[in-house]
C-alpha positions as CSV (number, residue, x, y, z in Angstrom):
1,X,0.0,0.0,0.0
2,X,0.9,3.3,-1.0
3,X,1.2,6.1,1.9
4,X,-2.1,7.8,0.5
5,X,-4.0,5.1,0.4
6,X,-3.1,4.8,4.4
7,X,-3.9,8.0,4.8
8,X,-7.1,7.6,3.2
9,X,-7.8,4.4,5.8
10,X,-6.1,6.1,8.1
11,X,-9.4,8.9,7.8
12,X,-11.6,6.6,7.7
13,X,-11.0,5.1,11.3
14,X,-10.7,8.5,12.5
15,X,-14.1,9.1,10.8
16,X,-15.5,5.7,12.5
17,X,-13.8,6.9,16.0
18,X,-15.8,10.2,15.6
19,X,-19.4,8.3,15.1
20,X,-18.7,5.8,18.0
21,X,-18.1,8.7,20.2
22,X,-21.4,11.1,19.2
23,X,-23.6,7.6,19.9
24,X,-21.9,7.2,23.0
25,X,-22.3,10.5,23.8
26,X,-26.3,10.0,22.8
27,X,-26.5,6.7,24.7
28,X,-25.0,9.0,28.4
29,X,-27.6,11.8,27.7
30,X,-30.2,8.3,26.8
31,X,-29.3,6.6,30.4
32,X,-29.2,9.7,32.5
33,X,-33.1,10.5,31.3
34,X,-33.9,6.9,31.5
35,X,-32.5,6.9,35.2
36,X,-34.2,10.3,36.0
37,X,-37.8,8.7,34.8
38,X,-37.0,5.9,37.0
39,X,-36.4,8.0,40.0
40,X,-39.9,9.8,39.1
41,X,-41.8,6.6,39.1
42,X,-40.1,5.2,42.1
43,X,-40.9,8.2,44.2
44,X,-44.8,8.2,42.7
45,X,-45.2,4.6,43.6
46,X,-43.8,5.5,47.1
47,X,-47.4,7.6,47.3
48,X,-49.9,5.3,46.1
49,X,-51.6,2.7,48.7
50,X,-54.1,1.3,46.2
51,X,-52.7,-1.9,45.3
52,X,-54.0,-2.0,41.7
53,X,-52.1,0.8,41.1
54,X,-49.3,0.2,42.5
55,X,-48.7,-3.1,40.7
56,X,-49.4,-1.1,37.4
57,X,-47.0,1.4,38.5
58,X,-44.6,-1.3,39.6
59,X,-44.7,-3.0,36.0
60,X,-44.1,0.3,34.5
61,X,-40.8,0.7,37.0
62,X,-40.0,-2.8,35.8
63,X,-39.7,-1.5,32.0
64,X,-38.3,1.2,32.2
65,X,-35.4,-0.7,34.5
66,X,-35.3,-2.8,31.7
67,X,-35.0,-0.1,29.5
68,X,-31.9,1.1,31.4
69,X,-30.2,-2.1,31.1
70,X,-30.6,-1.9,27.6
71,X,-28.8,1.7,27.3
72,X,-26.2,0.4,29.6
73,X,-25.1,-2.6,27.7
74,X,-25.8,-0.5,24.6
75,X,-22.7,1.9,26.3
76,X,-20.3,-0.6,27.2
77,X,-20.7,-2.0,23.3
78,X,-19.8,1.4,22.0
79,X,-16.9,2.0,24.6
80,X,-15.4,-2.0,23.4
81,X,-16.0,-0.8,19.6
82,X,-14.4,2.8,20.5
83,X,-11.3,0.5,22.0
84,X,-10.7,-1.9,19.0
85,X,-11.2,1.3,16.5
86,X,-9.0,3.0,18.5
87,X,-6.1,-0.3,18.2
88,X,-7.1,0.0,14.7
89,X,-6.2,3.9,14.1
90,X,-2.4,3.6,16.1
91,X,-1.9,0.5,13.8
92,X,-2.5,2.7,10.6
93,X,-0.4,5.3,12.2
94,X,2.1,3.2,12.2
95,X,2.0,1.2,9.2
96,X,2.0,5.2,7.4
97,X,5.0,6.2,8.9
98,X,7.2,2.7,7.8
99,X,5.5,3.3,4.5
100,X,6.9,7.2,3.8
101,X,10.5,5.9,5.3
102,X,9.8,3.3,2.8
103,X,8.7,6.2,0.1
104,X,11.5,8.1,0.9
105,X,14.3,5.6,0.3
106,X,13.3,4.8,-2.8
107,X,13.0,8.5,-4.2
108,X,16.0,8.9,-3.0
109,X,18.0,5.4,-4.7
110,X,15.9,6.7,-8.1
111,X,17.1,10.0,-8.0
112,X,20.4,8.9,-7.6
113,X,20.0,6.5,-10.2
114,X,19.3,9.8,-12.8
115,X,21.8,11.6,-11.1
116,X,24.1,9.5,-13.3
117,X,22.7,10.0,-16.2
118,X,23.1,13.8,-16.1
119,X,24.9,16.4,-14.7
120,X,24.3,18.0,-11.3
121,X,22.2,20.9,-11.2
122,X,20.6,22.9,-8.7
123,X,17.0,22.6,-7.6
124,X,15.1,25.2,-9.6
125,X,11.6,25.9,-7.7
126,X,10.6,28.5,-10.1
127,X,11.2,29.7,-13.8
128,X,13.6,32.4,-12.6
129,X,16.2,31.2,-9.9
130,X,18.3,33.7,-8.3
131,X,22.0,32.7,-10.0
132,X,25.1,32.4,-7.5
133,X,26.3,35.4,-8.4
134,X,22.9,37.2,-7.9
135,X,21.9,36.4,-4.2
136,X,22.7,39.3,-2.0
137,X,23.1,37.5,1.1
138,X,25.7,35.0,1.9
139,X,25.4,31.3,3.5
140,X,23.0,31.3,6.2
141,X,25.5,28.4,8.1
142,X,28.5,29.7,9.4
143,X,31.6,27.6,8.1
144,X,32.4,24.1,10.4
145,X,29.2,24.8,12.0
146,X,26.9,22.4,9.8
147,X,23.6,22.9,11.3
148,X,20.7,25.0,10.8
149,X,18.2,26.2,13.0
150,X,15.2,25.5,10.5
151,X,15.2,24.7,6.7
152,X,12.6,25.9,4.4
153,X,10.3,23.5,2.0
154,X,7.7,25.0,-0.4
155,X,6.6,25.3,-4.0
156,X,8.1,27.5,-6.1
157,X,5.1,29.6,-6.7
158,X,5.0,30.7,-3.3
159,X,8.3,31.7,-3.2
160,X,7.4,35.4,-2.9
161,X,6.2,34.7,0.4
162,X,8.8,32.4,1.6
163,X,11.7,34.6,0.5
164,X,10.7,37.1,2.8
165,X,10.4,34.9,5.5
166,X,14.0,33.8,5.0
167,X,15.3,37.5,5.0
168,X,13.4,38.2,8.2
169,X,15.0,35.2,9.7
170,X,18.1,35.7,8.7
171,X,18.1,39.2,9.8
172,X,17.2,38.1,13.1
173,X,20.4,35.8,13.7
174,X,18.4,32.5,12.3
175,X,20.4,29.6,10.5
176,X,18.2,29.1,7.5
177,X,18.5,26.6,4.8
178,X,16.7,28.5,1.7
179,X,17.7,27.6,-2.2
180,X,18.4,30.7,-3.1
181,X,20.8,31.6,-0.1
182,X,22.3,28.0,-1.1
183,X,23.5,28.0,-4.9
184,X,27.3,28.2,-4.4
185,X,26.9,25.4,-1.6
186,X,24.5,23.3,-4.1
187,X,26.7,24.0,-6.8
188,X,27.9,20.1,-8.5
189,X,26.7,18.4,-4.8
190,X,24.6,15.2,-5.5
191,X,21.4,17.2,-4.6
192,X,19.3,13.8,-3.8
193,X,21.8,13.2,-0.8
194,X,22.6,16.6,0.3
195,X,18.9,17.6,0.5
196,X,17.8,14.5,2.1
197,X,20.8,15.6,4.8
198,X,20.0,18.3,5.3
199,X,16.1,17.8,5.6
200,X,16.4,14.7,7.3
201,X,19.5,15.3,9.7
202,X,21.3,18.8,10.4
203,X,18.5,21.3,10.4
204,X,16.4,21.6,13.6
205,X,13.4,22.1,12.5
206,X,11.6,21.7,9.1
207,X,9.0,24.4,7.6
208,X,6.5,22.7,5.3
209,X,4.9,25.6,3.4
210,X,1.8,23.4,2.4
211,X,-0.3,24.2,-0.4
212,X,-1.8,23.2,-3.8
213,X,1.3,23.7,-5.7
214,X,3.1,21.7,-2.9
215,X,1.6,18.5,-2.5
216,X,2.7,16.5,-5.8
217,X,6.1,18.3,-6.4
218,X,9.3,16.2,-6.3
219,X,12.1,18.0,-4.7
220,X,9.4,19.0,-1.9
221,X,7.9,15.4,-1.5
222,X,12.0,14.4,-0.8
223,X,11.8,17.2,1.5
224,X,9.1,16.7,3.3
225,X,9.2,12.6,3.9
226,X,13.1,13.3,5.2
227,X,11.5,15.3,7.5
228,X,8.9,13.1,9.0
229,X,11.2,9.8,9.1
230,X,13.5,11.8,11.6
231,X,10.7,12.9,13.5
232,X,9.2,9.3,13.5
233,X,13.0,8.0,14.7
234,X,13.9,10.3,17.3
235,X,9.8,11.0,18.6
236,X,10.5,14.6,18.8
237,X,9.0,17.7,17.2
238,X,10.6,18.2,14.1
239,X,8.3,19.2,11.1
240,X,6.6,22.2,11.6
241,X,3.4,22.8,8.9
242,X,2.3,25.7,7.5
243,X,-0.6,26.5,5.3
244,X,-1.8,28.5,2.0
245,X,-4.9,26.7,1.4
246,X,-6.5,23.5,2.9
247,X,-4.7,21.0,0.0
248,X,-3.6,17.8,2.0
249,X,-0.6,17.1,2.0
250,X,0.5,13.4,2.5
251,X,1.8,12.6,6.4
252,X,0.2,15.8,7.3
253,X,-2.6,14.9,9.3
254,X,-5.4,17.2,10.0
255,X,-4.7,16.8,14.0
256,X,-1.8,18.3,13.9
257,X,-1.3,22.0,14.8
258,X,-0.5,24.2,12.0
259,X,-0.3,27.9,11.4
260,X,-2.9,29.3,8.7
261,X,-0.6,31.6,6.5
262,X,-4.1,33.2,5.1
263,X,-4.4,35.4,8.3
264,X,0.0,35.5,8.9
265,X,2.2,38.2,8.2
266,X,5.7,37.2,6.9
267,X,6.8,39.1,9.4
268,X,4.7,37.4,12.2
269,X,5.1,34.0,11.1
270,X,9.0,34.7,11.3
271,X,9.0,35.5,14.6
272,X,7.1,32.2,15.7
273,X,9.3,30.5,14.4
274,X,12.2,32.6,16.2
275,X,10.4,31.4,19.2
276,X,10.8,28.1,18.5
277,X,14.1,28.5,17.4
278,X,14.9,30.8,21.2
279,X,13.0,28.1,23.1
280,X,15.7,25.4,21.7
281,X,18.6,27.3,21.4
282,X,18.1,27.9,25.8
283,X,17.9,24.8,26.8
284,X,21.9,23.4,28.1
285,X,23.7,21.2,26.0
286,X,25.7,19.5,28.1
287,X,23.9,18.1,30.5
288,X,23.7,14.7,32.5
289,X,19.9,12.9,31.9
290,X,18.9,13.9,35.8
291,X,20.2,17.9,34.8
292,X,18.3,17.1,31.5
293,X,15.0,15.7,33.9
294,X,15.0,18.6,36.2
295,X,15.0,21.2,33.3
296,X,12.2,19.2,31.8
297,X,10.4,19.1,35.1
298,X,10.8,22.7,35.3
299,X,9.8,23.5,32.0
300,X,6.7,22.2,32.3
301,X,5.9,23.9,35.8
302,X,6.7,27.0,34.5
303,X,7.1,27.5,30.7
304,X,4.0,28.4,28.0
305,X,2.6,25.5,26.8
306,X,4.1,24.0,23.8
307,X,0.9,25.0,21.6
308,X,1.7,22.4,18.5
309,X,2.5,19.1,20.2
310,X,0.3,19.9,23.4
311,X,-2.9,20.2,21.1
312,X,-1.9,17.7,18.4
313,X,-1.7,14.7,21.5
314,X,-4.7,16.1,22.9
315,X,-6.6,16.4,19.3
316,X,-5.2,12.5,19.2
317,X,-5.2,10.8,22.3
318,X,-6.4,13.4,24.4
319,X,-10.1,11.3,25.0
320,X,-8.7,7.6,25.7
321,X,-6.0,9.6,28.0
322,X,-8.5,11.1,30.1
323,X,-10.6,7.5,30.3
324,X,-7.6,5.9,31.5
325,X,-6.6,8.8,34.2
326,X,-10.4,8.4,35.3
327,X,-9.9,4.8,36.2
328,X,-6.1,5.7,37.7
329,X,-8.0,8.0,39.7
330,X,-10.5,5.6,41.0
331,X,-7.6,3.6,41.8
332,X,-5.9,5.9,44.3
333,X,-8.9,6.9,45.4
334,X,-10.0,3.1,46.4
335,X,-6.1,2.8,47.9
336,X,-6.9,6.1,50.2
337,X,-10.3,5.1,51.3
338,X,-8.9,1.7,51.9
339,X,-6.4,3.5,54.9
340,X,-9.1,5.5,56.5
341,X,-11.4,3.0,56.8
342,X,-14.0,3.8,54.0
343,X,-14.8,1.8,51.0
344,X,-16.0,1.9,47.7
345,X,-17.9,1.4,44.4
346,X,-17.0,1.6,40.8
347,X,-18.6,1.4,37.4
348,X,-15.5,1.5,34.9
349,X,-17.6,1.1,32.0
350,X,-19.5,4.4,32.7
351,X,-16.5,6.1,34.5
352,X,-18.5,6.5,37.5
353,X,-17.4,5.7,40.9
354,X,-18.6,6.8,44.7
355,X,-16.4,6.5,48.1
356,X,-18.1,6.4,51.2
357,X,-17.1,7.1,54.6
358,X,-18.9,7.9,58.1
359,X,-22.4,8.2,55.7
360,X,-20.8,10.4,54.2
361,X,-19.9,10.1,50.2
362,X,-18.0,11.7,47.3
363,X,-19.1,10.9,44.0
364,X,-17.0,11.1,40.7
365,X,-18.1,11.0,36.8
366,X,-16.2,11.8,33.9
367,X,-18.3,12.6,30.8
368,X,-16.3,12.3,27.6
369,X,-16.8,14.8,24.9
370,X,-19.5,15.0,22.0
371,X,-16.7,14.9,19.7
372,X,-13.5,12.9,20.2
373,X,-10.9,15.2,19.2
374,X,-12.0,17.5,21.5
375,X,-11.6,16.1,24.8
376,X,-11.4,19.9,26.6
377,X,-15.3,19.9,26.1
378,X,-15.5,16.9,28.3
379,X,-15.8,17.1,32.4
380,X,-14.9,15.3,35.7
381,X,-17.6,16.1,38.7
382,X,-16.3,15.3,41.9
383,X,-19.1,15.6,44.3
384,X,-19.3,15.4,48.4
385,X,-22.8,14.1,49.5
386,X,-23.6,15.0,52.9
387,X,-24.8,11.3,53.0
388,X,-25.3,8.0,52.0
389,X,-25.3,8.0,48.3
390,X,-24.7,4.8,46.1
391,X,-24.6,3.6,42.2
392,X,-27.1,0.5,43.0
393,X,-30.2,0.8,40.9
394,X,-32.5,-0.4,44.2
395,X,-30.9,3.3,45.7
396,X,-33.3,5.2,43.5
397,X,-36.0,4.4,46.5
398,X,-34.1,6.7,48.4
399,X,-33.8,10.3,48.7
400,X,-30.8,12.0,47.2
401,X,-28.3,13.4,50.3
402,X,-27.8,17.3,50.2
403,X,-24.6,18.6,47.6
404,X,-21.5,20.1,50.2
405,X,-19.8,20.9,47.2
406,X,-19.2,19.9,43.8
407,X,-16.1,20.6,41.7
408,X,-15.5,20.7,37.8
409,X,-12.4,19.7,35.6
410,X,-10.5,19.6,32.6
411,X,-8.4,17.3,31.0
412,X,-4.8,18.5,29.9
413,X,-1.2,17.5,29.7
414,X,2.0,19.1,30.0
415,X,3.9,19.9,27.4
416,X,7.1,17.6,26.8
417,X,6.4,14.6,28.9
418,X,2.6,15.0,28.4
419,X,2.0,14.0,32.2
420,X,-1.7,14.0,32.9
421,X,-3.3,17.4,34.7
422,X,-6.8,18.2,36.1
423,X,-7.8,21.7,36.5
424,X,-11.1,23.4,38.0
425,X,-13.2,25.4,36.3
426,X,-12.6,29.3,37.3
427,X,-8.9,27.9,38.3
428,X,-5.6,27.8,36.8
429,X,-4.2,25.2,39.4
430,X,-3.4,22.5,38.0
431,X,-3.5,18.8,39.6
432,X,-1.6,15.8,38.7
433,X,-3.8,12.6,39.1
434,X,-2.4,11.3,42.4
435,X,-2.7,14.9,43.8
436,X,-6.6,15.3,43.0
437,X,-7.0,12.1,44.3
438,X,-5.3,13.2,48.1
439,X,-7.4,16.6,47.9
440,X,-10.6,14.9,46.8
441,X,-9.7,12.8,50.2
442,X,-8.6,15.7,52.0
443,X,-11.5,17.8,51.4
444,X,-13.9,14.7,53.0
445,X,-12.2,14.0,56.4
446,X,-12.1,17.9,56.8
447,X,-15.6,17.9,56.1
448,X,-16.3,14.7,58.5
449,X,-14.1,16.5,61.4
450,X,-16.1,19.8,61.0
451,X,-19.2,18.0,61.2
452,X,-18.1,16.4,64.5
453,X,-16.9,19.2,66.1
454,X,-19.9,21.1,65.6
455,X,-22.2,18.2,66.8
């Protein structure tokens, strides 16, 4: 298979992924109705003494109950079908990026192949190159240094625009690889090999200038898919799109952060990538791993957010991340109930869970987004119950305990290591799993010791 047709499957799952998720989404809002009209009807029948009424009533309790087991299993098919999709989507994901490393070695043994059959010559992007003795500015790599901060890839009909993105660069102290700055240093090199090199192994980053002209072109294509099999090898952020229109562009999947060049300056999109360029160029470079650890640590406490790779995992794995925090979180929460004495209940498949203690309880659901990809639309509601309150259907007979408090969150990650954060709703604190799970327990034997004292 080619690496468009695994894109194309690749869509597809994601398209699948998308419909599991707005049916799960319709089977939660289903159940919680269904639940509510069972409530109604239990608390009616609670009234009525007549007993043919009451066993008509009690039939129509018995339906509906049925009803809700329905929706329930209906929900823990979906969530089963939303895991194997999921399994299927990482195994296309993979199977693209072998095949464009794939792609990309064999472009490069059949260029070199023609490279034999005629002399070298630079790349030319447009009709009207600039000549080595017409560029005004000199190599943007200072000699013995051989590495540049970010290398350029585009069409050669949107050179205007790149051009000046290169002079604002270079004016700001920026290592650039562009052609034109490049024709002495092109001049009789094998250009299949050097370009690959460079694309694929001393430039930092990689600008992909995506747009119609750009997605069938060959020197770009070579570009490009050097790019993306470093950034596949060594897992870090290397390829850095860019967009003219909304032409896809093979490996570029639509999840990933890009900047839209329709509403970009050349000006402003240089100095994002300065930023990007300032970010790397602070970090130490000698360092032992535990100096390298700590920086990272810190960096994540106290650095912006990494905008590109923190929304691109979210857009990806953002959802199934926050399901399995959910269940971690039930997990330290069981482990802390466990040492004061309390206990608990749990409904995985539903992400629903409630910890009692002294008849008092705190109840936790996560509801997952309409929309997969957009996992900041979805919320965790941890509740304290100034009572008994349980997830047994046979509870519904009794009355609901009064709310102490209730609390809101969001999933997010840090940038980097992408570990797991909660934060509140009119908050900016963030918690770490573990640490929502010791405040969530906190917060209940402070209530349980106010309620003493004051009794």
């Amino acid at each position: 298979m080619t690496s468009q047709s695994i894109h194309v499957s690749l869509a597809g799952v994601q398209r699948q992924l998308e419909q599991l998720h707005r049916q799960l989404a319709d089977a939660s809002r289903d159940e919680a109705r269904q639940a509510d009209r069972a409530l109604q009807i239990t608390r009616e029948l609670a009234k009525i003494s007549r007993v043919s009424l009451r066993s008509a009533k009690e039939r129509t309790l018995h339906v509906c109950e049925q009803d809700l087991a329905r929706i329930r299993n209906r929900r823990a098919d979906l969530s089963k079908r939303i895991a194997d999709r999921t399994i299927e989507l990482h195994r296309w994901q993979d199977k693209l990026y072998k095949e464009q490393a794939k792609e990309q070695k064999a472009l490069a043994t059949n260029r070199n192949r023609s490279e034999h059959a005629r002399p070298n010559t630079p790349p030319s992007r447009s009709p009207n190159p600039i000549s080595p003795e017409s560029s005004p500015y000199p190599s943007s790599v200072e000699a013995g240094r051989g590495e540049y901060d970010v290398a350029l890839s585009f069409a050669g009909e949107d050179r205007a625009y790149v051009e000046a993105v290169a002079r604002h660069l270079l004016e700001a102290n920026v290592s650039v690889f562009y052609d034109a700055y490049e024709q002495v240093g092109l001049w009789g090199k094998n250009l299949v090999d050097h370009l690959a090199d460079v694309y694929g192994k001393r430039s930092r980053f990689v600008v992909i200038f995506a747009s119609k002209h750009y997605a069938n072109k060959a020197w770009p294509t070579l570009e490009r898919q050097a790019a993306q099999a470093r950034a596949f090898q060594e897992h870090q952020e290397v390829v850095l799109p860019v967009r003219f229109d909304d032409t896809e562009v093979p490996g570029i999947l639509p999840t990933v952060g890009y900047i839209d060049l329709r509403n970009t300056t050349e000006q402003e999109l240089a100095e994002k990538i300065m930023q990007k360029v300032d970010r790397v160029r602070r970090a130490p470079q000698d360092e032992t791993l535990a100096e390298k650890a700590a920086r990272i640590r810190r960096e994540t406490e106290t650095a912006e957010l990494s905008a590109n790779d923190r929304l691109a995992f979210l857009a990806m794995n953002g959802t199934l991340r926050a399901g399995d925090e959910v269940i971690a979180l039930f997990d330290a929460m069981a482990s802390h109930m466990g040492e004061v004495g309390g206990h608990s209940e749990r409904d995985n498949q539903r992400w629903q869970a409630c910890f009692h203690l002294n008849d008092v309880t705190v109840g936790i659901a996560w509801s997952p987004p309409y929309h997969f990809n957009r996992v900041d639309e979805g919320r965790l509601a941890v509740t304290l119950w100034g009572g008994h309150w349980s997830l047994l259907p046979q509870v519904m007979t009794t009355k609901r305990p009064p709310e102490v408090w209730t609390a809101q969150y969001v999933f997010d990650i840090t940038p980097y290591t992408h570990k797991p954060l909660w934060t509140a709703e009119q908050s900016t604190k963030a918690l770490s799993t573990l640490a929502l799970a010791e405040h969530t327990v906190g917060q209940l034997l402070d209530h349980i010791e106010h309620v003493r004292q004051r009794d």
